[in-house]
N, C-alpha and C positions, 0 to 999 in steps of 0.2 A: 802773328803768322810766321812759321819757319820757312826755309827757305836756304836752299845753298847755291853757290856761285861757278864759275869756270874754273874757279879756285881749287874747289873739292871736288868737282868730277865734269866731263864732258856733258855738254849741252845741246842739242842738236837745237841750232836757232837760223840755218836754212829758209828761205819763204817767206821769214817774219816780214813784217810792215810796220811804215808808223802808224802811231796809235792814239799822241797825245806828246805834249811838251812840258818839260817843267823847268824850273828855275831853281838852278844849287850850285853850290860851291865844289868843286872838286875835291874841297877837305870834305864834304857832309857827305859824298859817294864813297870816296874811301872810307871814309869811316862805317859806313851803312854795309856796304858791298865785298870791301878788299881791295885789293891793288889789282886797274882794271888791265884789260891786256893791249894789245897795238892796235891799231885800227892798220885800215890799209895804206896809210898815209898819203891818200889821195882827199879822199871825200871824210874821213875819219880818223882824229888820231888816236883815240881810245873807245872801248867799247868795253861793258859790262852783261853778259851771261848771268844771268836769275831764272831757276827754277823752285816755284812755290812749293810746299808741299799737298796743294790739291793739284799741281801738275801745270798751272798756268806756268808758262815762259815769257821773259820780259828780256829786252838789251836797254842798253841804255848808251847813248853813244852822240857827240858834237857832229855834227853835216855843214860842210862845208860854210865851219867860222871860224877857220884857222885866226886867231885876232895873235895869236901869239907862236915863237916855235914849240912851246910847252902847254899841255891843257889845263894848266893851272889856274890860268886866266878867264877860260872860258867858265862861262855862268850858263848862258842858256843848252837845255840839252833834249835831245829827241826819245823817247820811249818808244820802243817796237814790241813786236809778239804776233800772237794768233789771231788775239780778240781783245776788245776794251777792256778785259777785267787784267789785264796785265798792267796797264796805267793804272788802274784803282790802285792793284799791290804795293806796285813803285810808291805811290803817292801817299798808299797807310804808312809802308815801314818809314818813310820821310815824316812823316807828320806834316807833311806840307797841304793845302786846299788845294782839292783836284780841280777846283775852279778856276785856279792861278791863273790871269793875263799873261801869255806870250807875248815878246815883240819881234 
């Protein structure tokens, strides 16, 4: 599935919600995604813009588990969008089980 990021061009991801949660490393998102952008540094410190190329929009973004002052640390992460198939996308290009336990 292709797909580009906030990296390559403007995403309009206004409205989005969550959708689903997964579990990864900040290296496995950079590396999947690019280098993500700021969060607000309140409720988020990074956040990731993905548009699929059938048009689904994804973020991906830590909510309030600041565990460290860098998101390096953090592990668990929220997925937003439109609709559930923006988790699927997140969860294909991952190769991760969309069935993953959250804690």
């Amino acid at each position: 599935m292709k797909y580009v990021t906030h990296n390559d061009t403007h995403i309009e991801t206004n409205h989005s919600c969550f959708q689903d949660a997964i579990m990864a490393s900040y290296r496995d998102l950079v590396t999947a995604f690019g280098k993500p952008r700021p969060g607000d540094g309140e409720k988020t410190d990074v956040e990731w813009e993905i548009k699929f190329e059938d048009g689904t929009i994804a973020t991906i973004y830590n909510w309030k588990n600041r565990n460290d002052l860098i998101s390096k640390d953090i592990i668990k992460w929220n997925i937003g969008g439109f609709k559930e198939r923006a988790a699927e996308l997140v969860h294909d290009v991952l190769k991760f089980d969309k069935n993953l336990e959250v804690f």
